[in-house]
PAZAPA-4460 file (N, C-alpha, C; in steps of 0.05 Angstrom, whole numbers, plus 32768, in hexadecimal, padded with zeros to 4 digits):
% residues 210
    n_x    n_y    n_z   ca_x   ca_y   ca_z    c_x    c_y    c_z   seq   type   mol
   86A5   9149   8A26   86AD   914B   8A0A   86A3   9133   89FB     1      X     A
   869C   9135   89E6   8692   9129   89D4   86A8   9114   89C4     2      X     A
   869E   90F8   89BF   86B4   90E4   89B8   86C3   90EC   899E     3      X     A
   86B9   90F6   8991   86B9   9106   8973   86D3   9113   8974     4      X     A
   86CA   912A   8987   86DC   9141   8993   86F7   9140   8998     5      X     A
   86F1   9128   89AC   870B   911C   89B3   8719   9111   899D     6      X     A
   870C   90FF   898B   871F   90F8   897B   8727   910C   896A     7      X     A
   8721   911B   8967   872E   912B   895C   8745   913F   8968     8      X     A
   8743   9146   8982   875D   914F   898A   8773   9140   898C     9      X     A
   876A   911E   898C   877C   910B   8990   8787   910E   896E    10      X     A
   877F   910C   895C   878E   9108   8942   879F   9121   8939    11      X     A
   8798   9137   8943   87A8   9150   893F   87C1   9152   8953    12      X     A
   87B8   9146   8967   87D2   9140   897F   87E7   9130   896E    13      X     A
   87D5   9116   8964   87E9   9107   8958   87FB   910F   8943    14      X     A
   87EC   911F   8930   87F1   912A   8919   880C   913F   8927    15      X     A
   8805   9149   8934   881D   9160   893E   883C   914F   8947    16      X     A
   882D   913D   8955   8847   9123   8955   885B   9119   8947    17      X     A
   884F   9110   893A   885D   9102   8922   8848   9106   8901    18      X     A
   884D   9125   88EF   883F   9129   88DF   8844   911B   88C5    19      X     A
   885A   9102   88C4   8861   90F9   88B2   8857   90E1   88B9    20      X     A
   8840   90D5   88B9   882E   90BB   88C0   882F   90A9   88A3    21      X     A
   8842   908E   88A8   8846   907D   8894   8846   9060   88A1    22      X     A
   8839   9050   888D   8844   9031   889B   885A   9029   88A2    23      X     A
   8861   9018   88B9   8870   9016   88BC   8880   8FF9   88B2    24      X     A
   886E   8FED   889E   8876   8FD7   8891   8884   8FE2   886F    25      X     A
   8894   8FD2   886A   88A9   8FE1   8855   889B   8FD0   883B    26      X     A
   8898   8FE1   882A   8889   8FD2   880F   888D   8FF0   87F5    27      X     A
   888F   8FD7   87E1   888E   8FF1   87C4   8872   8FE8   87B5    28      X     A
   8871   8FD3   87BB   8854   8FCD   87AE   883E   8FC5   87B7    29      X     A
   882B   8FC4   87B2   8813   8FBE   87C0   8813   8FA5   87C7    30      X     A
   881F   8F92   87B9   8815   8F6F   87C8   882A   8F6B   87E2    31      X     A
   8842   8F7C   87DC   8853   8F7D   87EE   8845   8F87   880A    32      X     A
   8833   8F95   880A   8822   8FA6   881B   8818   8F88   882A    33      X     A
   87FF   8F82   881F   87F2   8F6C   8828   8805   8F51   8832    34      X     A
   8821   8F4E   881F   882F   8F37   8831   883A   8F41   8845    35      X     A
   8840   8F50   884C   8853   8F55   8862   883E   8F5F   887E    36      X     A
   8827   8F61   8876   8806   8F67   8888   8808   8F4C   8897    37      X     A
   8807   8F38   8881   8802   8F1C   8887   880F   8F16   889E    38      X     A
   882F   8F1A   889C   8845   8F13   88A5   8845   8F1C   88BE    39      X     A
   883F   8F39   88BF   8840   8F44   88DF   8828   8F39   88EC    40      X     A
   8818   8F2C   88E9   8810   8F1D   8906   8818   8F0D   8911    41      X     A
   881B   8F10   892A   882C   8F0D   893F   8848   8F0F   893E    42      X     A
   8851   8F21   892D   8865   8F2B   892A   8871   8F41   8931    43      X     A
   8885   8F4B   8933   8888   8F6C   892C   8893   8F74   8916    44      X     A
   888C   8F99   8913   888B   8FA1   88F9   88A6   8F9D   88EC    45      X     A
   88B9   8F9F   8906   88DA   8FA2   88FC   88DD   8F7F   88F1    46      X     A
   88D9   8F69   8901   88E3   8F55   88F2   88D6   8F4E   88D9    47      X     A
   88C1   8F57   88D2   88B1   8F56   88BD   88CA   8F6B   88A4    48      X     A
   88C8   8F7F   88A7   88D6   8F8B   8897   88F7   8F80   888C    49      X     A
   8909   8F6F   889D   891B   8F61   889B   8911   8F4F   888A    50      X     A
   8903   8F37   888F   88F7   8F20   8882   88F2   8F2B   8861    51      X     A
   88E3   8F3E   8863   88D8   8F40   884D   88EE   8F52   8831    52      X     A
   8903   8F5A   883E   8910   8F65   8830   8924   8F4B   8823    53      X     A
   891F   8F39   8821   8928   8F21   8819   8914   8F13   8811    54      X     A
   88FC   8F19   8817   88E8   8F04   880A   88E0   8F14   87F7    55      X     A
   88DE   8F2C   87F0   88D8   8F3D   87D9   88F2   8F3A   87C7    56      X     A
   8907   8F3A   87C6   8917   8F38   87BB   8917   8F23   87A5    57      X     A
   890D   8F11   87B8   890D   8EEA   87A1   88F0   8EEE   8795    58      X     A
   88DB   8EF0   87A3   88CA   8EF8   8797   88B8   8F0D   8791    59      X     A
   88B2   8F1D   8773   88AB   8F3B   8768   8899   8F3C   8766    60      X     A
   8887   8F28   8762   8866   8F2E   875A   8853   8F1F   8769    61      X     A
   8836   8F23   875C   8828   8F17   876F   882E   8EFE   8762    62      X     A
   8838   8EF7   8746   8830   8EDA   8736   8850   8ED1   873E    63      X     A
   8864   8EE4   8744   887A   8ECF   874F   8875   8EC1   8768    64      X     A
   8860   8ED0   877A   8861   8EBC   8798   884B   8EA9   8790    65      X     A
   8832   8EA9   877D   8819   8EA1   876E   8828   8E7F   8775    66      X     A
   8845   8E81   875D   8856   8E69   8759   8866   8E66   8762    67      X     A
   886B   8E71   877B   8882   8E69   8792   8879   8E50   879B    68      X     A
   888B   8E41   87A0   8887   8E24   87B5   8887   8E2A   87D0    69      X     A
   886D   8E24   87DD   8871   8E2E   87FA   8883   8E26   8809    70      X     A
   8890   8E16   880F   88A7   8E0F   881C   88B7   8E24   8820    71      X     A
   88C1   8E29   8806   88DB   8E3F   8805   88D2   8E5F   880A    72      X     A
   88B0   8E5F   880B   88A8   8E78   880D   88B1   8E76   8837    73      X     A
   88A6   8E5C   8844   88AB   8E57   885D   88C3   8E5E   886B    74      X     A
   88DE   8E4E   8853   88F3   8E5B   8865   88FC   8E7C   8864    75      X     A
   88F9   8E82   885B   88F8   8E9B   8858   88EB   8EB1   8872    76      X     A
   88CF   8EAA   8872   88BC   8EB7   887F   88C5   8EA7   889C    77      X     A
   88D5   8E91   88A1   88D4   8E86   88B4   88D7   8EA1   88D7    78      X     A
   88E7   8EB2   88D2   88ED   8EC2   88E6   88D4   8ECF   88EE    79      X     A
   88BD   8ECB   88DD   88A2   8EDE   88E9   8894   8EC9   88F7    80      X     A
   8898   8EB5   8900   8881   8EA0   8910   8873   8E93   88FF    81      X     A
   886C   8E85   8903   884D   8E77   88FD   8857   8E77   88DA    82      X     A
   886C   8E71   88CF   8877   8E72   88BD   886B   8E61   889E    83      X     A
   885C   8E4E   88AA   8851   8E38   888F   883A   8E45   8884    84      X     A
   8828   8E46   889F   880F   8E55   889E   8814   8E6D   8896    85      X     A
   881D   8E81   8899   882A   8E96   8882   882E   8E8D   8869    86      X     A
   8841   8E76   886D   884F   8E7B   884C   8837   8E6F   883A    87      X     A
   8826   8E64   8843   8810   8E57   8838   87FD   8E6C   882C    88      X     A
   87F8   8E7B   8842   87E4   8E8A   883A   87F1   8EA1   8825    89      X     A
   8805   8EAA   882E   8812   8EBC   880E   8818   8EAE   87FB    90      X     A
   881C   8E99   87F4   8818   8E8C   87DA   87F5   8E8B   87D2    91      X     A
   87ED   8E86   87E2   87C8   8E78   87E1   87B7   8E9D   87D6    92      X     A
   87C6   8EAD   87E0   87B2   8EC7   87E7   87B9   8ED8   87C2    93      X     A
   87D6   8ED0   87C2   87DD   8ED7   87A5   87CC   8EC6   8791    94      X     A
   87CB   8EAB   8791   87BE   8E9F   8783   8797   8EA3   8783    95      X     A
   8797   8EA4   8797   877C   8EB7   8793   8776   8ED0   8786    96      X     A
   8782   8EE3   8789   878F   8F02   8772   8785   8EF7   8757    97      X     A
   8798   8EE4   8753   8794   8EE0   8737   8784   8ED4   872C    98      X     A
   8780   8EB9   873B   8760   8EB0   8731   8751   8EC2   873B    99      X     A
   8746   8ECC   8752   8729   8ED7   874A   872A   8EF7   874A   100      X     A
   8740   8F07   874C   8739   8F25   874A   874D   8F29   872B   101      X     A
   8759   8F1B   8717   8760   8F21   86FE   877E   8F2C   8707   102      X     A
   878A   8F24   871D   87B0   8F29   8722   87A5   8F4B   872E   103      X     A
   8793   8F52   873A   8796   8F6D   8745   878E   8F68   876A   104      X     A
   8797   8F79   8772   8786   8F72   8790   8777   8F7F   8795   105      X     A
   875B   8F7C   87A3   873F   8F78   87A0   8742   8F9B   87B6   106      X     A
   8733   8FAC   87AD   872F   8FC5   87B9   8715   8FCA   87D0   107      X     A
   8708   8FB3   87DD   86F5   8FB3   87EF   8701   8FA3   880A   108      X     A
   86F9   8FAD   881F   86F1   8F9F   8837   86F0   8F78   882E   109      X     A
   86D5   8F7A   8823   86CA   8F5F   882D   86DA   8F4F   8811   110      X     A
   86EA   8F5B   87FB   86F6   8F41   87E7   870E   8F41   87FD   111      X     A
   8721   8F54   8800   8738   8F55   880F   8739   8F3E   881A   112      X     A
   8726   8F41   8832   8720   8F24   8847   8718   8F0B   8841   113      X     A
   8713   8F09   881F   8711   8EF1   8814   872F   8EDF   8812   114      X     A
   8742   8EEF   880F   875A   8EE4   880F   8767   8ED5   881E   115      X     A
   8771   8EBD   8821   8787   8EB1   8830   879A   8EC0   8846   116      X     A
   8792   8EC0   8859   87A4   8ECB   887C   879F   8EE8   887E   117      X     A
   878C   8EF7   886A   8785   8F14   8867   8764   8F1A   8878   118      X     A
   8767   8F26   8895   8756   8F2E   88A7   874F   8F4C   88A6   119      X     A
   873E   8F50   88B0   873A   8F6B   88B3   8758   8F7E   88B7   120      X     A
   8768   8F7C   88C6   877F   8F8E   88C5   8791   8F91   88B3   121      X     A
   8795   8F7E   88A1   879C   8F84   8884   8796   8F8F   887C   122      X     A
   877C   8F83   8870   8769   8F8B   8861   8769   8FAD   8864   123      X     A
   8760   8FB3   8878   8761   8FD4   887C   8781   8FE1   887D   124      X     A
   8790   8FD3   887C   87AD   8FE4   887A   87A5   8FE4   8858   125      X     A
   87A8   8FCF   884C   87A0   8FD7   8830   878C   8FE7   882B   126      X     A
   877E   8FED   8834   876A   8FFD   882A   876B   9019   882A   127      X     A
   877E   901C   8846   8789   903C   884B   879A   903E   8840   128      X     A
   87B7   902C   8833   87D3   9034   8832   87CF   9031   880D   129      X     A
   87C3   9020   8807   87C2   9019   87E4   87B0   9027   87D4   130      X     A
   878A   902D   87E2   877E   9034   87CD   8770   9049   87DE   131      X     A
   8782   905E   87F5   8783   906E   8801   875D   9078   8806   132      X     A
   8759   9067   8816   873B   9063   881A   873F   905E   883C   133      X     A
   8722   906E   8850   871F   9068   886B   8726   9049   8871   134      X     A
   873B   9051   8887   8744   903C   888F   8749   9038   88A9   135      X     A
   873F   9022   88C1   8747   9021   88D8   8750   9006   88DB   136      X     A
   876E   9009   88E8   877D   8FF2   88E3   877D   8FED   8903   137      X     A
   876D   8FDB   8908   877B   8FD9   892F   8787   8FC1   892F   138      X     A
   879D   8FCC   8936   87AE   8FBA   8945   87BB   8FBD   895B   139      X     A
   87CA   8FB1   896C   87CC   8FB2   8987   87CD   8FC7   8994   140      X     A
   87DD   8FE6   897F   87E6   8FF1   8991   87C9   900C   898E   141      X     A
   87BB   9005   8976   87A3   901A   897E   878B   9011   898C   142      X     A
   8788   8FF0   898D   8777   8FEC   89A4   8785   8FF2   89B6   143      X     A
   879C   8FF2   89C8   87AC   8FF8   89DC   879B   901D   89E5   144      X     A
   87AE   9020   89D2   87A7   9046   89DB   878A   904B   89D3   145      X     A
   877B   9049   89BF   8764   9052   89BF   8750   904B   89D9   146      X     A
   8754   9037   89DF   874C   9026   89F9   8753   9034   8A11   147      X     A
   876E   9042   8A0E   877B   9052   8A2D   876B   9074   8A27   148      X     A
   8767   9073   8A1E   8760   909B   8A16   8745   9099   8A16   149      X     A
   8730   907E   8A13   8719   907F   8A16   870B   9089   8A02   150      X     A
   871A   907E   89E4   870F   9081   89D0   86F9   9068   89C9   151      X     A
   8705   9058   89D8   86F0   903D   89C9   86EC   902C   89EE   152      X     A
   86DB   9019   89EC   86D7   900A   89FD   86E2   8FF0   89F8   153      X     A
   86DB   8FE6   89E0   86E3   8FCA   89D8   8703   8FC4   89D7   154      X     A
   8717   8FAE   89D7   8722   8FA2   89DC   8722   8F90   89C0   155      X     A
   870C   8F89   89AF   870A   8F78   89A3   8711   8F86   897C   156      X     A
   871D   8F76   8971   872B   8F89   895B   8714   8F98   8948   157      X     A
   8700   8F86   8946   86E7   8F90   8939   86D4   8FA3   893D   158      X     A
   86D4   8FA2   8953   86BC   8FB3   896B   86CD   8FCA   896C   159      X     A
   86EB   8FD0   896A   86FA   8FE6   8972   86F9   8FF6   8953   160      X     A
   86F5   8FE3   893D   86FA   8FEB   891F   86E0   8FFB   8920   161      X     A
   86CA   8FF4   8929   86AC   9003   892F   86AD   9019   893A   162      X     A
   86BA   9013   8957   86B4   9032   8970   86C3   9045   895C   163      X     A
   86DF   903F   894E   86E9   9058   8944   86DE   9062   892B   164      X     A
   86D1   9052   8914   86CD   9060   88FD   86B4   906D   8905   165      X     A
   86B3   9074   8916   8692   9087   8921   869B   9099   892D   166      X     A
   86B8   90A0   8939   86CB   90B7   893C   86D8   90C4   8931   167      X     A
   86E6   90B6   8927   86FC   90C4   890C   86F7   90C8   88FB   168      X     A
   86F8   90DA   88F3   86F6   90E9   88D9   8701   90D3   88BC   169      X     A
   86F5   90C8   88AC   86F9   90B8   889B   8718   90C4   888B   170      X     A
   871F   90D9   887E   872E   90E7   8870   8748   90DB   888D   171      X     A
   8746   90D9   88A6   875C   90DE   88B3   8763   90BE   88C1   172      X     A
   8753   90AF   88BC   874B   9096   88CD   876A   9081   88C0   173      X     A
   8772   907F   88AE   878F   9070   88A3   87A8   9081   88B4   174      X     A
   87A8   9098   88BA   87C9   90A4   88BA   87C1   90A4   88D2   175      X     A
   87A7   90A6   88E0   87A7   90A5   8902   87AB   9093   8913   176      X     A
   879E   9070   8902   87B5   9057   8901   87C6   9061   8903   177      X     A
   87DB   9069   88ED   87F9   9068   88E8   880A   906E   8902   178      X     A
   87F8   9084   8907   8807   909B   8923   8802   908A   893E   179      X     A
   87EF   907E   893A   87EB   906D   895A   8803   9058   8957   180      X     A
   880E   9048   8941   8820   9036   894C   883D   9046   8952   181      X     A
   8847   905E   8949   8858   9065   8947   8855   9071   8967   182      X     A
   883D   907D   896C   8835   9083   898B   8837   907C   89A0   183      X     A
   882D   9056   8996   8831   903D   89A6   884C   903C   89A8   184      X     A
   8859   9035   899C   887B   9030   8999   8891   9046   89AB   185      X     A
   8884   905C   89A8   8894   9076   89AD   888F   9082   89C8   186      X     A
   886F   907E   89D5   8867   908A   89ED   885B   907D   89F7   187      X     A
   8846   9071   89F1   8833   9067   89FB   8837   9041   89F3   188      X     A
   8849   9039   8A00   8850   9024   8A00   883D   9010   8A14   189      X     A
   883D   8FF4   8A16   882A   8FDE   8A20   8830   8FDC   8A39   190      X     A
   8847   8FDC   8A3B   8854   8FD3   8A61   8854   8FEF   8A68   191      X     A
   886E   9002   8A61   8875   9018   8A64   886E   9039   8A5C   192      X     A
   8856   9040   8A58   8849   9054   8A48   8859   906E   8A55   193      X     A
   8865   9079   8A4E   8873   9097   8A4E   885D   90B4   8A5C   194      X     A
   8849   90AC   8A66   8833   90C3   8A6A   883C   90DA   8A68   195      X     A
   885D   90E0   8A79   8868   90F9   8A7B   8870   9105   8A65   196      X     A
   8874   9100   8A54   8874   9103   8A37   8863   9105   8A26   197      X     A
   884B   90FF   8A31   882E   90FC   8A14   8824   911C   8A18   198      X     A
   8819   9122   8A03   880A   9136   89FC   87EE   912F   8A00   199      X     A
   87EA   911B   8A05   87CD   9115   8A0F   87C2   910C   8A1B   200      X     A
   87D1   910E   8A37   87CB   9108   8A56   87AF   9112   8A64   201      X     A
   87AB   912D   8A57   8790   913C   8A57   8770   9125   8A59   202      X     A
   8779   911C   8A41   8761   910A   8A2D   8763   90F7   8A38   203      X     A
   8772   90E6   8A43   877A   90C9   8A46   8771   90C6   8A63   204      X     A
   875D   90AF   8A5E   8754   90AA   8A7C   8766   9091   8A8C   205      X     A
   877F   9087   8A7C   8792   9077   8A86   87A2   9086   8A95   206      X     A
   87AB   909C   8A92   87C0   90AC   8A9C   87B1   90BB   8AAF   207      X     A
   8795   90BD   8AAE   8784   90C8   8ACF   8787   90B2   8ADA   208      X     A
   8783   9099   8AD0   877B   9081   8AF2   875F   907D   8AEB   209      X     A
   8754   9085   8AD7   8738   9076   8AD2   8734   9059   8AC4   210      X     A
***
């Protein structure tokens, strides 16, 4: 079977799964999107969502965090790790917005990644969740599974962002992210993967022994 192929029974599997495919980071507005991106590295989605429902609260815009004092943006964000370097870069990334994209956030790949602590996996969550454009977001848990089903070879976040946008269907490539972490979380976990439970034991050359 053809890699194509496969991905595509894999996204309709998923889709049958869980047909309500949403981030799982909590935001009403778009910069809220990108801080709380920031935040979950090396984080998880749940303490991110706590944190931020207090850091959105004090600050509403991009020009309130623009003129936040990083310090107080720090204690705040302190519960996500690596807390300065965060709070730095969401003050630094807002202030960039406004000087050089005119207070809007920048609708490409390569401005996105111009920004302060904003990498490729942001970047592409924004790109699928805000200006609803092909998006492949890899993060742990779709290099994880894409990697076990023998969708991709690479391991590496970039090289995996490659093997898949040459499979997936562009129109499906954001909500098929969505469904892999909820997938990751739910079945196909890192230590403990559920095989007896997956619908796609078939496909998956982890659950043969290959």
């Amino acid at each position: 079977m053809r890699l194509k192929e496969k991905a595509e029974i894999v996204c309709d599997e998923l889709e049958k799964l869980y047909p309500d495919a949403a981030c799982s980071l909590v935001y009403s507005q778009p910069h809220e999107l990108m801080i709380a991106g920031r935040l979950s590295a090396q984080c998880t989605d749940a303490r991110v969502n706590i944190v931020t429902k207090e850091l959105f609260a004090k600050y509403k815009s991009i020009e309130d965090f623009a003129n936040a004092d990083v310090s107080d943006v720090a204690e705040i964000v302190k519960p996500c790790g690596l807390y300065k370097t965060k709070a730095e870069s969401i003050v630094s990334m807002c202030r960039q917005i406004i000087e050089s994209f005119g207070g809007e956030i920048p609708d490409t790949i390569e401005e996105l990644t111009t920004l302060s602590g904003i990498g490729r996996k942001t970047a592409n969550l924004i790109m699928g969740d805000i200006f609803h454009k092909p998006a492949i977001v890899t993060d742990t848990h779709c290099i994880r599974i894409c990697g076990r089903l023998g969708l991709v070879k690479s391991k590496e976040p970039h090289k995996v962002e490659g093997e898949l946008v040459k499979i997936i269907k562009p129109e499906r490539s954001s909500d098929f992210c969505h469904r892999l972490v909820i997938f990751g979380r739910d079945i196909c976990s890192a230590r403990k993967p559920q095989c007896e439970r997956c619908p796609l034991t078939e496909r998956c050359r982890y659950a043969k022994g290959l």
